[in-house]
N, C-alpha and C positions, 0 to 999 in steps of 0.2 A: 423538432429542431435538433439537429447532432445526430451523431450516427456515437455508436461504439465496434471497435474494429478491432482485429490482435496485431499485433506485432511480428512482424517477419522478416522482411528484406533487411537488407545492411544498413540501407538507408534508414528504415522504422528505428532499426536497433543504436545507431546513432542518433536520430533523433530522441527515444528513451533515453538515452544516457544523457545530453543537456538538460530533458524535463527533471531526471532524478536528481540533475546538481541546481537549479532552478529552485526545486524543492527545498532544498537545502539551504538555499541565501533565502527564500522565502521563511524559511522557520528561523534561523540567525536574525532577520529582520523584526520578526515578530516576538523573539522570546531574549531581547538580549541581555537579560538577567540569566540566560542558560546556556550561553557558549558553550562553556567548558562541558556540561551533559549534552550536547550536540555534537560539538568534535568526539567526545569518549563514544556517543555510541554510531559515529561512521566510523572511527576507527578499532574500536570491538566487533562489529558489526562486518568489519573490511569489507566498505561500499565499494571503494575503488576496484578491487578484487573481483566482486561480484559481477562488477560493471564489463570487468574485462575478461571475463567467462561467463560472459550474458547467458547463451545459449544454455550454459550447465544447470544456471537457476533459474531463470526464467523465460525459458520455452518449456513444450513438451518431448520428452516425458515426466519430467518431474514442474515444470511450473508453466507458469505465463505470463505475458503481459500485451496488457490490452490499451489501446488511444480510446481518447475521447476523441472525434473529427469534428468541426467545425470549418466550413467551407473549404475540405478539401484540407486541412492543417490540421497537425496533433495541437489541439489545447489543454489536455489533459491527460493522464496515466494511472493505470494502477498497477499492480507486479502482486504475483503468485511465486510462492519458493516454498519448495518443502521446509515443515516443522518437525523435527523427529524425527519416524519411521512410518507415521501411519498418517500426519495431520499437515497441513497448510497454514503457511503465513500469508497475511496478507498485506503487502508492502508498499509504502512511498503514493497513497493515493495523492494526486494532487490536479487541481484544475487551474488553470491559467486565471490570474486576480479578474483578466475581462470577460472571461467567457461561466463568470460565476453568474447562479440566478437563473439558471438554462437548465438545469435539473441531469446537468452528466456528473455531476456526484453519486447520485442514485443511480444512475442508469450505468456507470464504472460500476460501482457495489452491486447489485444484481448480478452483472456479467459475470464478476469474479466469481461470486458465491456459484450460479452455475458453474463454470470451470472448474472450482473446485472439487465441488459432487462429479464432475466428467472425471475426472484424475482419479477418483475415489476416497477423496480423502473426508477423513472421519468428522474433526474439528477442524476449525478455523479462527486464529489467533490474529489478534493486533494489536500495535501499541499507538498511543498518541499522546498529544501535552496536552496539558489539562485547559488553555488557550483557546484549545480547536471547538470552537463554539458552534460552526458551522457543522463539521463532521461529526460529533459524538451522540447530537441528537440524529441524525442520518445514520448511524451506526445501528445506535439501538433500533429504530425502528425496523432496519433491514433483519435484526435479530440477536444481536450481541449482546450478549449479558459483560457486566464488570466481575472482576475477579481481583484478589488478591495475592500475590506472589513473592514472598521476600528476596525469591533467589533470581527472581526475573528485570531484565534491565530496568533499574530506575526501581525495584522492586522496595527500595525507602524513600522512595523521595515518591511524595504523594502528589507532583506535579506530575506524572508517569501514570498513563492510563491505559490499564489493561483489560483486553476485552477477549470474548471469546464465541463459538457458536457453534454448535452443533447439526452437522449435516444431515440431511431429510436422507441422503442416501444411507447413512449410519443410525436414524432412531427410529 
């Protein structure tokens, strides 16, 4: 059930950019003890920016981003962007509240981690709130270790989950 699919036409790429703000009222809704670390790191982060030079970060050759499909509709997204020089983030997973339970959480995470060993990159980086009860066991199993970072966004504030993983193309 679901397909996973990339992102290409204008169209995709506008539809991306509602699911990534989507995202966004979805995590404000869920964490609203954290506004303020929500707005600091879209606008550290300069999501808007991003959004508006999609192509730069999130196609290839340097990223991606992929739908979750269900009947023919994006219900879901993840986004690939370069980390650094050599490694992969991986950004803004998120599935639609109805189309949870359907297993395109996993089946996004796969995809990307492919793509990323396609791109060649080494590691692959992500953050999350500490909230994400659904994704972070989903994480680790896909292969993500926790890490420690003081200098990394949210790198004090222990609500701030940093993960990491090491590509089969790289060990």
């Amino acid at each position: 059930m679901g397909i996973v699919r990339k992102v290409r036409s204008t169209d995709d790429i506008e539809s991306a950019r509602s699911l990534v703000w989507e995202f966004f009222d979805q995590l404000r809704l869920r964490y609203p003890d954290m506004l303020e670390t929500i707005d600091t790191y879209i606008k550290e982060q300069d999501v808007a920016g991003q959004l508006e030079n999609f192509d730069t970060y999130f196609l290839p050759p340097a990223g991606e981003c992929l739908f979750a499909m269900l009947d023919d509709k994006p219900v879901g997204l993840v986004m690939l962007r370069p980390h650094g020089d050599t490694d992969g983030e991986m950004n803004r997973m998120y599935v639609h509240p109805a189309a949870r339970g359907l297993g395109m959480g996993r089946k996004l995470g796969e995809a990307i981690i492919n793509e990323a060993e396609a791109l060649g990159y080494g590691t692959l980086w992500l953050d999350a709130l500490h909230r994400h009860v659904e994704a972070l066991p989903l994480y680790e199993s896909l292969g993500f270790e926790y890490y420690t970072d003081p200098n990394a966004f949210g790198g004090d504030d222990e609500r701030v989950i940093h993960m990491k993983m090491a590509l089969k193309s790289h060990t």
